[in-house]
Each structure stands twice: as C-alpha cells, then as structure tokens.
N, C-alpha and C positions, 0 to 999 in steps of 0.2 A: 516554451521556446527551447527551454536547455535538452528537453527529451528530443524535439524533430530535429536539435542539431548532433544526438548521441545517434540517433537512428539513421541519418544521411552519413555520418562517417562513418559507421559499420558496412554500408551495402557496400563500398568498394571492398573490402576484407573478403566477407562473402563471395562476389565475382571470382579474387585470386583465386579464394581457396578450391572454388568451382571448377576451375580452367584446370586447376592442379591435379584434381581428381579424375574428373572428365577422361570416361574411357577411350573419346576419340583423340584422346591427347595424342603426339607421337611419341615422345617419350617414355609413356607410360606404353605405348607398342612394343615398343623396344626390349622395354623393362621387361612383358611379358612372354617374348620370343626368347632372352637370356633364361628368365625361368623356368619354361620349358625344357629348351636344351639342356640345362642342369641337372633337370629331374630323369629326364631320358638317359643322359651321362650316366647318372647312379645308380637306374635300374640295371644299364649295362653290362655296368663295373660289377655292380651285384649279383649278377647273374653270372658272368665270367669268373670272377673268385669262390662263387657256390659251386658252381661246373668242376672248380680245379681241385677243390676239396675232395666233391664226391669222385674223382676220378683217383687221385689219390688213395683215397678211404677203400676205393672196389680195388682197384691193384694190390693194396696191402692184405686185404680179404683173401683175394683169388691165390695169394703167396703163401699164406697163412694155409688156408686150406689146400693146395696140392701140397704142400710139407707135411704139414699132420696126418693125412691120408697115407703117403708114404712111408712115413715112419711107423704107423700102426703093425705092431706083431714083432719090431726093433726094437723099439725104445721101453726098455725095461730095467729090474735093480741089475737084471747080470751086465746087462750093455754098460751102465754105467761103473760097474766095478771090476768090468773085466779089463786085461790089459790086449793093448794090440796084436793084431794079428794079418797072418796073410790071407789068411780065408776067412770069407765076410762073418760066414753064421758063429765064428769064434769070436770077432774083433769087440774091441770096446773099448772108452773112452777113458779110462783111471788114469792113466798117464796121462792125456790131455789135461786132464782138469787139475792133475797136482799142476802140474806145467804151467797153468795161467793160473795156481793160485798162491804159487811161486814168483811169479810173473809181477802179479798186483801187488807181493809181498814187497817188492822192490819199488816199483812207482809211485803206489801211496804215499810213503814217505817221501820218497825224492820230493815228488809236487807240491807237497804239502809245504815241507819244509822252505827248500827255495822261491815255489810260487810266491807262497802268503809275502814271506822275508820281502822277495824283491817288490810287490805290490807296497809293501806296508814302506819301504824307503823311498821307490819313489811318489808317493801321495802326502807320506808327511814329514820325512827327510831331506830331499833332493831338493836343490834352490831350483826354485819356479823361471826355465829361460829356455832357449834355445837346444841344449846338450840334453835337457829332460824333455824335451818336445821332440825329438831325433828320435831318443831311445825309445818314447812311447808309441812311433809312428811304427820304428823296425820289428819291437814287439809284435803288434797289430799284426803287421806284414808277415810273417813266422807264422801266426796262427793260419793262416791260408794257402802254406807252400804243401805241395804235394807229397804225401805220405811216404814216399819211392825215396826223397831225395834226403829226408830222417835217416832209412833204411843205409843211404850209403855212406851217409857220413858216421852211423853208428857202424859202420863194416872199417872204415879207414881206421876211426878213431880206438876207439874200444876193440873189434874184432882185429887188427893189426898193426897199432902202433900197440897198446895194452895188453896183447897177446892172449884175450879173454875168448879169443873163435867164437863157437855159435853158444856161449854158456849162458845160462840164467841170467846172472848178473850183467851181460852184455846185453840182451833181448830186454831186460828190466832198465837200463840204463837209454837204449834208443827210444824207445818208448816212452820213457821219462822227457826224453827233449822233445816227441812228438807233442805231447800232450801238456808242456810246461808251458809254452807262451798263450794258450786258452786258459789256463787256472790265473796267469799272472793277472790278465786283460776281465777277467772274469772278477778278482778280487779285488780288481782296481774299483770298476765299476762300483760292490759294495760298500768300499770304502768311500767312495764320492759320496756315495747316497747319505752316507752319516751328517745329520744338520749340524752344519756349525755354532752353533749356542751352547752346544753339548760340550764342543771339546772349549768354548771359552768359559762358560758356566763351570769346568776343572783347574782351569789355568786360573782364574777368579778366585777358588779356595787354596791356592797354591802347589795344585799339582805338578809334576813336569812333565816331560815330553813322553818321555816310556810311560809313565802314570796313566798319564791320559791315554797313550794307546793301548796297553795293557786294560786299563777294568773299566774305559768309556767306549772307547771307537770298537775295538775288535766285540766286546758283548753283542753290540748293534749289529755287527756288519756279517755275524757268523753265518747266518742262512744264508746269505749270497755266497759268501766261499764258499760253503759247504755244499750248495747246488750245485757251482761250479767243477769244483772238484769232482764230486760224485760223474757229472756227466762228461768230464775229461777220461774219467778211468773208465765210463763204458763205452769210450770212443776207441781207448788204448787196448780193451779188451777183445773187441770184434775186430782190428786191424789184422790185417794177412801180408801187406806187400813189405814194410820191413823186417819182416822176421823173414822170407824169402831172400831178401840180399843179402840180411845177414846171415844167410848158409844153415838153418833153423833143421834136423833133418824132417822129412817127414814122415819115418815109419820106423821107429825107435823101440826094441822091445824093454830096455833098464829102465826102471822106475827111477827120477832125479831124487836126490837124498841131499845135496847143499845146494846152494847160488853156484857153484862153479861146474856143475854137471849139464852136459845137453840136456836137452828138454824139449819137448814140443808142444803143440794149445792146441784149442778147439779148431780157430781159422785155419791154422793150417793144417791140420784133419780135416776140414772141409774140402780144402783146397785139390788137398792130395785124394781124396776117394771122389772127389769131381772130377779131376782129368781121368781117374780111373772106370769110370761109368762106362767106356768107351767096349771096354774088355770086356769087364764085368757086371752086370746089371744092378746087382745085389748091393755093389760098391755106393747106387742113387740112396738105394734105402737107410745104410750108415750114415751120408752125408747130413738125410733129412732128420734123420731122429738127432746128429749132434746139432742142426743148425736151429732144433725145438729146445734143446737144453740154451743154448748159448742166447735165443731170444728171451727165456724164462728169466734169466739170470741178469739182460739188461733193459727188461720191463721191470722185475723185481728195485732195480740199484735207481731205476729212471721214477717207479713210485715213491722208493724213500727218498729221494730229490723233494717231491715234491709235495710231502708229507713234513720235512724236515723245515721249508720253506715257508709252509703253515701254521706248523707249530712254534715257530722261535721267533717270527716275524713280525716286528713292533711299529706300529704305527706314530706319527709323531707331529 
C-alpha cells in the first residue's frame, strides 16, 4: 500500500517536470529564439571587431612598407650623423636626435618626479571627499585635451612670460605638461591595484605611512608606472604640433650643447621635409628614412614597456 501511494504521488511531479521541458512549450520558444539572436549577435560582433583589426593590421603594413621602400639607399650611418642641410643628398639627422634626446632629458624627470608625487598624495594622502573627486575628474579630462592647446600655453607661459623662446628647456617643459596628466592617471591606476592587506599587514607591525609607501605599495605598483611613463614619453617623443607653436625652428645648422640653446627633433624634421616634397622630391625620401628611425625608437621604448611589465609584475 505505502509503495502505490509513493508511486501516485510521484506521477504528478513527472507531468510538471514533462510540461517544463516539452519543446512545444512556449516559453521554452521563446527561450530558443533569445538564444539564437545571442549567438547571431556574437558571430556579428566577432566578425565586425576581426574586420577592424585586420584593417588596421593591413593599413599599418601598407605604411610600414611604402616608408621602408623609400627610405632605402637614405637611411644609413652618414644620414644618421650627419648634420643638416639644404641639399637632400647632404642632410642628416644628428641634430635631430641630440634635440629629442635633450628633449627626453628634460621630461623624464619632470614626469617622473611630479606624476608618481602627485599620484602617490592623492591615493594615499588626500582625504577621500568631493575636492579629491574634482581634482581626479580634471586630471582625467587634461589627459584628453588636444596636443595644440599644451603647445600654446607652453608659448604664453615658459616661451613669454619665462623668456625661455623656443629653447630646450621650454620644448622639455611643454611636453612635460603634455604628457604629465597620462603618467599621473596612469600611476594612479597602479597604485589602486595594490591589495589592501598589504598596506594593513605594515601598519599591523607598526609601519607608518611613508613606510608603507616607500618599501610596500610603490615595490608592487612599479610596473604600472613604469609602463606608464615609458608610453607617456613615446607619446611626448613623436609629438610635432607643440613644438610648432612653440616657434621650434626647423632647419637649424648649430648642434644644441645646453637646455637653453634652440634645438629641433625628429617630428619636426618630418614635418618640415614634408611640406618640402612639394619642391623637392628627394626632401619624401629624408622624411621616410627619419620617420623609420623614430618608429625604431618607439617600438624599441613600447617593447621595454612591455617586457618591464612582465618581468616585475606580481601576482597576489
């Protein structure tokens, strides 16, 4: 008796579970028409973001190769150690390259210095409220303004109230504000990433507050600055429009010998033997062989980025 009454209360169970399943259910219609759509979606999307890659990928190809083709029978040791000129088969880039390595001489530090600084006050200095929430929106906003408007306020500031005109130290200093609010936003981010147990696990054996930042948080957090940085300075390096406002010349025969001497860089030796193609044809071929050093230089800075990031980068 107790079995045919376990066996009549199961068959209703059975039934539900039956209806539930039951492909003519509607629900279960439904269910299957959402999943569809879904998977269509995604082939879509995947197809569309594969498409934009390899379009990308063939455009930096096709760029790659008409420069190298052009530069071939240019780009050699004399190009690179000769100094400017006005006649192509003379010209070469020596002054360029002290010029931007003069240039970086000045930025590195600035960014380094002030970024990390201001990163490191307000993440573990600044009282957590509204004034900290401002400043880190304005930051943010700076790393996004147009590179032209860097350009004029390092002409008002430093080229004419500072009296520094188009000198090293003025081109290293506009540059420095280009590129400082990305290293700041950049080191921020590192520093977030550091788990908090770490810095209570120091404040628990009685560290202090520099303590802890000093030889817990900053050990952790260095790969991300230092990615950061690195790809700040090869941003600062290939830039051309504020060194043009700031009055930069472009065909300069004195080699600079301090911070306070004109100077010119690779972009804008591009710049200038680019308008000049017009005239002269020869002027295309300079252009391509210094825009093959200048890419060498921040493929090289963009590898140690990310070689740098591998190697020092702790899991936790």
């Amino acid at each position: 008796m107790n079995l045919d009454v376990q066996i009549k209360n199961t068959a209703p169970l059975k039934n539900n579970l039956t209806l539930k399943t039951n492909p003519d259910n509607k629900g279960f219609e439904i269910n299957m028409k959402k999943m569809k759509h879904r998977i269509a979606l995604d082939k879509v999307s995947k197809f569309i973001f594969s498409l934009s890659t390899l379009v990308s990928l063939v455009v930096l190809g096709i760029l790659i190769y008409r420069i190298s083709v052009q530069s071939i029978g240019w780009l050699d040791m004399d190009f690179l150690t000769s100094n400017l000129s006005i006649f192509p088969e003379k010209a070469g880039i020596k002054g360029a390259i002290l010029g931007t390595l003069y240039l970086m001489s000045i930025v590195i530090p600035v960014v380094c210095i002030l970024g990390v600084s201001t990163a490191i006050y307000l993440e573990e200095y600044a009282n957590k409220g509204k004034i900290q929430s401002f400043i880190k929106v304005n930051i943010s906003n700076l790393a996004s303004v147009p590179s032209v408007i860097f350009g004029l306020l390092g002409l008002a500031v430093f080229g004419r109230i500072f009296s520094l005109g188009s000198s090293i130290l003025a081109g290293g200093l506009t540059m420095s504000l280009l590129v400082l609010p990305v290293v700041v936003v950049a080191s921020q981010e590192a520093l977030r990433a550091v788990p908090g147990y770490l810095r209570e696990a120091s404040y628990a054996m009685g560290a202090s507050k520099w303590t802890t930042t000093w030889k817990v948080v900053l050990p952790v957090a260095v790969p991300g600055i230092l990615t950061g940085v690195i790809l700040s300075v090869s941003r600062a390096i290939g830039e051309t429009a504020p060194l043009v406002v700031l009055g930069v010349p472009t065909l300069i025969m004195k080699l600079p010998t301090s911070i306070m001497d004109d100077f010119t860089a690779m972009p804008i030796q591009i710049y200038y033997w680019t308008l000049d193609t017009v005239l002269t044809k020869e002027y295309a071929n300079l252009a391509a062989a210094t825009i093959v050093v200048l890419l060498l230089v921040l493929f090289i800075m963009n590898f140690t980025a990310i070689l740098i990031r591998n190697k020092f980068q702790r899991k936790f």
